[in-house]
C-alpha distance (Angstrom), angle and dihedral (degrees) to the residues before:
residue distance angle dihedral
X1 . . .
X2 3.50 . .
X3 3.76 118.4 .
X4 4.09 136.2 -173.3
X5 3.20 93.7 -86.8
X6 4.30 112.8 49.6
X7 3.99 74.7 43.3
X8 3.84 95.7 65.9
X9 3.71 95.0 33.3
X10 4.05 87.7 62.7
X11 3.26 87.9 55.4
X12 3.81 113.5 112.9
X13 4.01 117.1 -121.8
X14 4.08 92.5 -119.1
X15 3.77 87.9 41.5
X16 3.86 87.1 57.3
X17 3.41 94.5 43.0
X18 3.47 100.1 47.5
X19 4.32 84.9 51.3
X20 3.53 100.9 55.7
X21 4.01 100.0 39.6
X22 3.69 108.7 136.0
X23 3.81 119.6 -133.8
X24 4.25 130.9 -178.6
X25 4.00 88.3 -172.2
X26 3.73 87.6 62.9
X27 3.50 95.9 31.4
X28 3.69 93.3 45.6
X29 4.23 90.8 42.7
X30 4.12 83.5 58.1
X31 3.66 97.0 48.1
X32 4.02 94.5 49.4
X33 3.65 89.3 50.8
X34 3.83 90.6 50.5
X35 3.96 97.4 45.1
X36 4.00 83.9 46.8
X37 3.63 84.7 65.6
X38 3.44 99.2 47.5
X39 4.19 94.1 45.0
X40 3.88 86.8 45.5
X41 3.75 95.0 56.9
X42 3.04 91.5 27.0
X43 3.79 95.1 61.8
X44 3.77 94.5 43.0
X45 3.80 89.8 61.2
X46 3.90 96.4 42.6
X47 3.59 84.6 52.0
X48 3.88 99.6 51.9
X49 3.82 94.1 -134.4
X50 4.21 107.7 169.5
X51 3.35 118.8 -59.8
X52 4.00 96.6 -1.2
X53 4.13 84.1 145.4
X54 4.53 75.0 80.3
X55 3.86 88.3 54.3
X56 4.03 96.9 57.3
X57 4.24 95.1 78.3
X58 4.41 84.5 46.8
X59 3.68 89.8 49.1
X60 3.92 85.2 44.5
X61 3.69 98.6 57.2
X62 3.78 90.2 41.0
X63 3.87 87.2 55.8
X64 3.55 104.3 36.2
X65 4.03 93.2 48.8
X66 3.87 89.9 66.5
X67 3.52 75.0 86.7
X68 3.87 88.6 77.6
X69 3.85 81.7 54.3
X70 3.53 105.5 50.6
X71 3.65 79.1 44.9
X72 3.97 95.6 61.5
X73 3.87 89.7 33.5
X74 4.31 86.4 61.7
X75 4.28 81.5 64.4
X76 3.81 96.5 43.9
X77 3.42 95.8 -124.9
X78 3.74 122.6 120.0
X79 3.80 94.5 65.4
X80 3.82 128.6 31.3
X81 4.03 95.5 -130.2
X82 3.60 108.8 81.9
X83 3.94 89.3 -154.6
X84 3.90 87.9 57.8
X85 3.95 92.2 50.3
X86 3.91 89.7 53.2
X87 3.59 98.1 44.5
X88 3.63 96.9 51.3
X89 3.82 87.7 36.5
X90 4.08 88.4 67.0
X91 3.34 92.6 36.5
X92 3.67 90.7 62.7
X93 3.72 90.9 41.0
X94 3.64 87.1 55.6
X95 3.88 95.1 57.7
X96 3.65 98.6 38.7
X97 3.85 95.0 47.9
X98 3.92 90.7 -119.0
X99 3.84 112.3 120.5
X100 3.73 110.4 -132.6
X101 3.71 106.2 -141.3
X102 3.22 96.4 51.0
X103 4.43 88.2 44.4
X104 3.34 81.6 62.4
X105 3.75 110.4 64.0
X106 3.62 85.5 28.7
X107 4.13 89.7 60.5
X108 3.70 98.0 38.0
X109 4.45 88.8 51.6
X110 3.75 79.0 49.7
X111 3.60 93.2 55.1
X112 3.71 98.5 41.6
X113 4.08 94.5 46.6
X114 4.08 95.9 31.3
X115 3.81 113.2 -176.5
X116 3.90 96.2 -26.8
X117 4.30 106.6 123.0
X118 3.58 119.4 -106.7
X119 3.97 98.1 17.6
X120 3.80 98.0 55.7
X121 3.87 107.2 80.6
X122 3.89 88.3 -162.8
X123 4.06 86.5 66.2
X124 3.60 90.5 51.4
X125 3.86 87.4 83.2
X126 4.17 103.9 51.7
X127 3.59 130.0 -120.7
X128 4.01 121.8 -102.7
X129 3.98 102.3 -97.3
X130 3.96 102.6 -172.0
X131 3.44 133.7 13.0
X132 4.14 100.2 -85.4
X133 3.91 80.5 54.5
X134 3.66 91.0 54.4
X135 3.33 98.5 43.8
X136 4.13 90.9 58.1
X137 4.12 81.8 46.3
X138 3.36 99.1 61.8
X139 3.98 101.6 42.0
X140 3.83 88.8 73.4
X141 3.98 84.8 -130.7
X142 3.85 92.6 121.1
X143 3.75 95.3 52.0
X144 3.92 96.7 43.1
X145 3.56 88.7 55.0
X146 3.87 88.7 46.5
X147 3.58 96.4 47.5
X148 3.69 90.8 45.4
X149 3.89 88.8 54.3
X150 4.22 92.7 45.3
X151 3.76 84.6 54.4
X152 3.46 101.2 54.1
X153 3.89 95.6 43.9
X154 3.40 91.7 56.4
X155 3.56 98.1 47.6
X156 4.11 82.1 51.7
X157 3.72 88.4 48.0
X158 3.84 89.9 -115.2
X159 3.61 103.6 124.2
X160 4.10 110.8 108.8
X161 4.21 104.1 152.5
X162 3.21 116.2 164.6
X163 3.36 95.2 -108.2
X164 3.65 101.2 53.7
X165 3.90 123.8 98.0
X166 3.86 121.2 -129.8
X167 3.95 81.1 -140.5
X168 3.50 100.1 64.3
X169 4.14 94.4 26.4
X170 4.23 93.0 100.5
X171 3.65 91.3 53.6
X172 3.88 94.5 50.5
X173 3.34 86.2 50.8
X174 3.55 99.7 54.4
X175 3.46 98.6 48.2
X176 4.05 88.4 57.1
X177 3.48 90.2 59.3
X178 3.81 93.6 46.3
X179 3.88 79.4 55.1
X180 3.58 101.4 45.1
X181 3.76 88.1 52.6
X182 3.60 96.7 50.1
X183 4.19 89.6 49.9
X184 3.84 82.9 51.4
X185 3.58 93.2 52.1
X186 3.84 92.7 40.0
X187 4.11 86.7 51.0
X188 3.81 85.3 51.3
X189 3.75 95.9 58.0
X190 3.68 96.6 57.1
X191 3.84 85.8 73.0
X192 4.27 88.4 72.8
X193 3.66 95.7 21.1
X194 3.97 144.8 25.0
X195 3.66 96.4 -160.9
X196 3.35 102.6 110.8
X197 3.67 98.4 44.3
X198 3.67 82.9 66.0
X199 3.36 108.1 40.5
X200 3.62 95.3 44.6
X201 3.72 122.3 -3.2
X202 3.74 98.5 55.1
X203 3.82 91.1 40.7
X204 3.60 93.6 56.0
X205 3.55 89.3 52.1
X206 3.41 87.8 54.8
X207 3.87 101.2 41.9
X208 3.34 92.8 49.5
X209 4.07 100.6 81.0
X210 3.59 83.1 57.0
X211 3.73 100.9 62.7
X212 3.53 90.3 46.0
X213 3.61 91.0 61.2
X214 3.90 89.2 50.1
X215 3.81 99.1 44.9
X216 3.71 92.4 46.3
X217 3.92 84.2 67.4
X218 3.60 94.7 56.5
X219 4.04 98.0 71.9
X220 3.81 107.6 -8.4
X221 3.98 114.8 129.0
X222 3.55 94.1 -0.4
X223 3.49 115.9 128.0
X224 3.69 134.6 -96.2
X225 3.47 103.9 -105.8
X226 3.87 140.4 107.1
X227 3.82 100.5 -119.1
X228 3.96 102.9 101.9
X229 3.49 92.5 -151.6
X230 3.65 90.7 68.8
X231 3.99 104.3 24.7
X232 3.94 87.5 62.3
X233 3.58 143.5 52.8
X234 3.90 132.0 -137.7
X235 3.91 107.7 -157.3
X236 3.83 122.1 -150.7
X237 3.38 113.6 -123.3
X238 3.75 163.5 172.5
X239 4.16 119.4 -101.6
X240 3.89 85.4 -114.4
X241 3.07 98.7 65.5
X242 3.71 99.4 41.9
X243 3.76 91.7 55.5
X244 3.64 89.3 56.8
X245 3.43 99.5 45.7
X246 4.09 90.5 42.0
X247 3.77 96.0 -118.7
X248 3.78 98.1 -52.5
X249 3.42 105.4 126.5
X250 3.84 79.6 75.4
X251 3.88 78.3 77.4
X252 3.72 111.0 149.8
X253 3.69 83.6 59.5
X254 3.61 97.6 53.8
X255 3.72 87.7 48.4
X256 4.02 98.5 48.7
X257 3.76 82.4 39.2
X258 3.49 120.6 29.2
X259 3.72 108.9 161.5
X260 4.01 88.4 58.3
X261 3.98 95.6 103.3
X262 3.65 116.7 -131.7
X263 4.28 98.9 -91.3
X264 4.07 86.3 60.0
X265 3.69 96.2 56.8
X266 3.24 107.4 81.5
X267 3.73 84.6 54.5
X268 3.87 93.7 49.7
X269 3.75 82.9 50.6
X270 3.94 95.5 57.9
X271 3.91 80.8 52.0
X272 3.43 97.5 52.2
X273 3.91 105.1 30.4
X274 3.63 96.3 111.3
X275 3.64 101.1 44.2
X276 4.48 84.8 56.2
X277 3.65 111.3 122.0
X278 3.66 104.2 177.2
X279 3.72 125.3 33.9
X280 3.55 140.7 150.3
X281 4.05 126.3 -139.0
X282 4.02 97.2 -144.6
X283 3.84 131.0 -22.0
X284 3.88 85.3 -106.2
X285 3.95 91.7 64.7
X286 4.02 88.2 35.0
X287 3.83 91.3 52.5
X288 3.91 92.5 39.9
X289 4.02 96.8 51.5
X290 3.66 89.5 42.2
X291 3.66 84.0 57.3
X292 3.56 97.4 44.7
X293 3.69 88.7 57.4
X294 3.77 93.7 64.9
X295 3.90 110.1 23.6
């Protein structure tokens, strides 16, 4: 049985180099198509045109999924400078509630110690079991009211996960209280003005339900071992959706290999289609056989 590893090591060297080539023009390309989303809906609702009350969940899941961004941006890989991957790393962070210095020793432990219990951080928090369970999953409540709580232990210097260097603690720190004061001063504005409660505090609400659904696919009821062909889950489908999420449903490849930015995957994928073990066709049929397994 083939695993991650013999996979990447009959790789050829231009092959490999060809994958993981860095590039801001495509990086850059993605991004403006992105933000045009956001502005366009963003816009509409701002300017009250009829019916923009329908346009708050699509400005949601345009928001929200910078989450697959700041994701990427914690490996360096969807633009060449590393100052540009940062930058619109926090950025993201900053929208999506999700501080990105932190994100990113949180990711990389994930990365290192995928799916096996007590090493992954993303098992720390537990799997919905049943359908009440699910239910909770998917309204984003538990992780606002995480994220909420991360934020204001680091800003209290109270943050000490496992996971988390002593090195790079002070700078995690600081960037929660950047963020902190830019919710307060976001909070204050609402006194003069409700715009951005409705072009981005109420959509993220909204959006958020919808991530869950997608990142549940990634990892969920795979088992616990260290081959990434097995621990992870490559879902099927539409272009959409991959633009949003920046390629990652192709997500056994990113997690066999992760410096390939997210315009290479789809290639890795065609190299790598036949050795997938566990894949998904559709978040609907993910979502309804995970279901079926508990209900």
């Amino acid at each position: 049985m083939k695993d991650h590893k013999s996979f990447l090591t009959s790789l050829p060297a231009p092959v490999k180099a060809r994958l993981t080539a860095t590039s801001d023009r495509a990086g850059l390309a993605h991004l403006a198509g992105h933000a045009s989303l956001i502005f366009v809906f963003g816009t509409l609702i701002a300017m009250r045109v009829p019916y923009w009350g329908l346009l708050l969940p699509l400005q949601g899941i345009v928001l929200i999924f910078l989450f697959t961004l700041e994701h990427e941006c914690t490996h360096r890989t969807p633009f060449r400078a590393v100052w540009l991957n940062d930058w619109v790393g926090r950025a993201c962070g900053l929208l999506v509630f999700l501080p990105f210095e932190w994100f990113r020793a949180f990711h990389l432990a994930h990365h290192r110690f995928t799916n096996i219990p007590g090493e992954d951080p993303e098992l720390d928090g537990s799997k919905p079991e049943n359908l009440h369970g699910w239910l909770i999953h998917i309204s984003g409540l538990p992780v606002w009211s995480a994220n909420t709580a991360l934020i204001l232990r680091l800003a209290a210097r109270r943050e000490r996960a496992r996971y988390l260097s002593e090195r790079a603690l002070p700078r995690m720190e600081r960037e929660a209280r950047v963020l902190l004061a830019f919710y307060a001063l976001a909070a204050f504005s609402l006194i003069w003005s409700p715009l951005l409660l409705w072009v981005w505090i109420v959509p993220v609400l909204l959006g958020q339900p919808f991530l869950r659904l997608y990142l549940l696919a990634e990892h969920g009821d795979c088992p616990f071992v260290t081959n990434m062909f097995e621990n992870t889950r490559t879902t099927f489908t539409n272009r959409i959706v991959r633009f949003l999420a920046w390629n990652m449903p192709y997500h056994v490849e990113h997690h066999v290999y992760p410096a390939v930015p997210f315009h290479h995957l789809p290639e890795l994928h065609g190299l790598m289609r036949e050795d997938l073990k566990v894949t998904a066709e559709g978040y609907a049929a993910f979502t309804r056989d995970y279901l079926q397994r508990r209900v």
